[in-house]
C-alpha positions, 0 to 999 in steps of 0.5 A, spaced: 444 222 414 444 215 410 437 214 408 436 207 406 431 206 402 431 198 400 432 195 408 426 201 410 421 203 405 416 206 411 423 211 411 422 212 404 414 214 404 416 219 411 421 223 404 415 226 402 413 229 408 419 231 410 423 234 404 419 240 403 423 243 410 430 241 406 429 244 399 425 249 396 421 244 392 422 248 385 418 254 388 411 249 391 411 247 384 414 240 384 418 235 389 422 232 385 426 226 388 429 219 387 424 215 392 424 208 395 429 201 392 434 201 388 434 196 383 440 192 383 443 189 376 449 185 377 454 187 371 450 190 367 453 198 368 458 201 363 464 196 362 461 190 366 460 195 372 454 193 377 448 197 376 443 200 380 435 203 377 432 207 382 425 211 381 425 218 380 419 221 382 416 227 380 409 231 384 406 235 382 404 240 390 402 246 387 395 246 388 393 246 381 394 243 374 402 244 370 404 243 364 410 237 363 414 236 357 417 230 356 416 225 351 413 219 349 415 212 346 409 208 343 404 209 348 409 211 355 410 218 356 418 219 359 418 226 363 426 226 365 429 231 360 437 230 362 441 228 367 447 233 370 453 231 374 457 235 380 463 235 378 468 234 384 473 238 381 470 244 381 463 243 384 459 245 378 453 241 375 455 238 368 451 235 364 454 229 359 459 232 355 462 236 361 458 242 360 454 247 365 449 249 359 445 244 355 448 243 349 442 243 345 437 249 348 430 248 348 429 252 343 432 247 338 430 241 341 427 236 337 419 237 338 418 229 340 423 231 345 418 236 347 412 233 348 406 237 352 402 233 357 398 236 363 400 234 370 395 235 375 395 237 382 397 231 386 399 227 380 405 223 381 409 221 375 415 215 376 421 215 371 427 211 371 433 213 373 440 209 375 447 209 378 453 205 377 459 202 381 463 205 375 462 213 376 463 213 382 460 217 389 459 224 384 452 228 386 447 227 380 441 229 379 435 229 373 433 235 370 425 236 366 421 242 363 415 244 366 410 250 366 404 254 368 401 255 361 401 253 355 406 256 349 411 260 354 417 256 354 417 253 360 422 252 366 428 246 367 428 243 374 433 239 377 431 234 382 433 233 389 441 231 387 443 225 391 450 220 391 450 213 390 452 210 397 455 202 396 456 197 402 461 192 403 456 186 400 455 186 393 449 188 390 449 192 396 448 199 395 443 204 396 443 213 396 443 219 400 440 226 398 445 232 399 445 239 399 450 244 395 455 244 401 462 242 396 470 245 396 473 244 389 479 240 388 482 244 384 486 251 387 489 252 381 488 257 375 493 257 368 498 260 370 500 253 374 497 250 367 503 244 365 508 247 362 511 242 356 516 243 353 516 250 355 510 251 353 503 253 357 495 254 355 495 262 355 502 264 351 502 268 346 504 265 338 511 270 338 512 268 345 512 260 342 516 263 336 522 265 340 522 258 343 520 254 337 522 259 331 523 253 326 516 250 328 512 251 323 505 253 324 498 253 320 493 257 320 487 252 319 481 257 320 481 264 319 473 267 321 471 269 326 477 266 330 483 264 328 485 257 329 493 255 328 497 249 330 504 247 330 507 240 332 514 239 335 518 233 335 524 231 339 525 224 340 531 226 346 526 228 351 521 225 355 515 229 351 518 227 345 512 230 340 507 236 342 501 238 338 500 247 339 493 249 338 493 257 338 486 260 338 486 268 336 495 267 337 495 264 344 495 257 346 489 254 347 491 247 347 496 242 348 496 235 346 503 231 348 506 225 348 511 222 353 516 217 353 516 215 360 508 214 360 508 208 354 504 202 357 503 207 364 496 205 363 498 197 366 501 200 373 497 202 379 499 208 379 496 212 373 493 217 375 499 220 379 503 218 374 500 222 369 500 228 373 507 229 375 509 227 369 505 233 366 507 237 372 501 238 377 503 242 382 499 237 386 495 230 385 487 230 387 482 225 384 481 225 378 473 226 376 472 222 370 478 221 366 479 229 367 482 234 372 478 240 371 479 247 373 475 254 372 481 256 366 483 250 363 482 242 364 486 236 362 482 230 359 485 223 359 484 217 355 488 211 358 492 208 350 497 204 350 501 211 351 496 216 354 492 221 350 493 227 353 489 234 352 491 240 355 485 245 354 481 251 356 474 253 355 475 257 349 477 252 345 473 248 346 468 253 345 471 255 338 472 247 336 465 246 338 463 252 333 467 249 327 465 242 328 458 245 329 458 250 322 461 243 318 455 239 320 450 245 318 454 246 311 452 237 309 
């Protein structure tokens, strides 16, 4: 059911009383929901895309007061702490930079990021929240950190998720609240990974040296893991250069370049392209710029000819660690 909020605000105010008989209602502490009219913005998106401000409301149903950390801006006190998508491809909840834990734990957290204030039983607080023609239908929802009593780390909610809903008519558009029901597009595990040149996330470095005994490969970083790479190069075929990424000897990362895909970008066909060209065993939607699977992911950016990442979850954890150890070290 399409609830739509900007042509029926009496709808929107019955939400309230109703929501509590679909969700758990972060245990009767809260509701927590988008609530009423989105507020279109003609281009004012990412890229020129049409954009739409939506309330996101957070009541307190717990009978007594809470906690509420969030932060403040000049005299303005800001709840919503972060945002996670549902990526379509695996039906997990990301947050920004594709991943299902926070990147910063609370704990770490700057402290004018964690500012406390008392939420009193009944109180409502509004914030701000969007949606845009440029990310598509994906599920989201805004996460806040919340509490019983002061000096104990709080817990992270996470409001009703709700997907953008766009009509026909420009600037039209409203959403819809969802449950967690999702199919995962990807049915694939690493060994259907794009095999390039022979090589394929998971092989082994002595597997890649009977292929390529003549490649040569650098050990970049030693501890705790081991961080190698290797470049093939061979202008007779489509992928003409291969970059090889080895964590503790076995790759983890593939990063090629086809010949077949210069100037791909300018063609309706792109996506699919791409993915025969790397040898998907089948097409599905990509989920912004990126098919991702629960072993491995395949991360797109659209150049002149693609740039094509090939990788699993263990490298870009140890390539997370280095950069993160490298920031520390300045």
């Amino acid at each position: 059911m399409i609830f739509h909020f900007f042509r029926r605000p009496v709808l929107a105010l019955l939400i309230l009383y109703v929501l509590p008989t679909i969700i758990s209602a972060q245990d009767q502490l809260v509701e927590f929901l988008p609530f009423g009219e989105p507020k279109y913005c003609e281009g004012c998106g990412h890229a020129g895309s049409d954009y739409w401000k939506v309330t996101i409301r957070l009541k307190n149903v717990s009978g007594t007061d809470l906690i509420l950390y969030g932060q403040t801006v000049g005299d303005e006190f800001y709840g919503l702490s972060g945002l996670q998508r549902r990526n379509p491809n695996t039906c997990e909840w990301e947050y920004g930079y594709g991943e299902p834990i926070r990147r910063i734990p609370w704990t770490e957290m700057p402290d004018h990021q964690r500012v406390p204030r008392v939420l009193k039983a009944g109180e409502i607080i509004d914030s701000n929240g969007d949606f845009s023609s440029f990310e598509g239908r994906a599920a989201k929802r805004y996460s806040a950190f919340i509490s019983r009593v002061p000096d104990v780390q709080p817990t992270e909610i996470f409001s009703t998720p709700f997907e953008p809903v766009f009509a026909e008519t420009p600037g039209a558009a409203t959403f819809r609240l969802v449950d967690y029901a999702c199919t995962a597009q990807c049915k694939i595990g690493i060994s259907e990974s794009p095999k390039i040149g022979g090589v394929q996330l998971g092989m082994s470095l002595k597997e890649f040296r009977s292929l390529y005994p003549k490649a040569r490969v650098e050990t970049i970083y030693k501890r705790p893991d081991t961080y190698k790479i290797a470049y093939i190069w061979n202008w007779k075929l489509d992928a003409y250069s291969i970059n090889v990424t080895f964590i503790n000897d076995r790759v983890e990362k593939l990063a090629p370049k086809f010949k077949s895909l210069d100037k791909a970008r300018e063609r309706d066909d792109f996506w699919q392209n791409i993915s025969s060209t790397i040898g998907l065993p089948y097409f599905w939607e990509p989920f912004q710029s990126q098919w991702k699977c629960p072993d491995f992911s395949v991360q797109i950016t659209p150049n002149e000819n693609p740039t094509i990442e090939i990788q699993t979850p263990k490298f870009v954890s140890v390539r997370d660690r280095i950069n993160e150890e490298a920031w520390r070290r300045k």
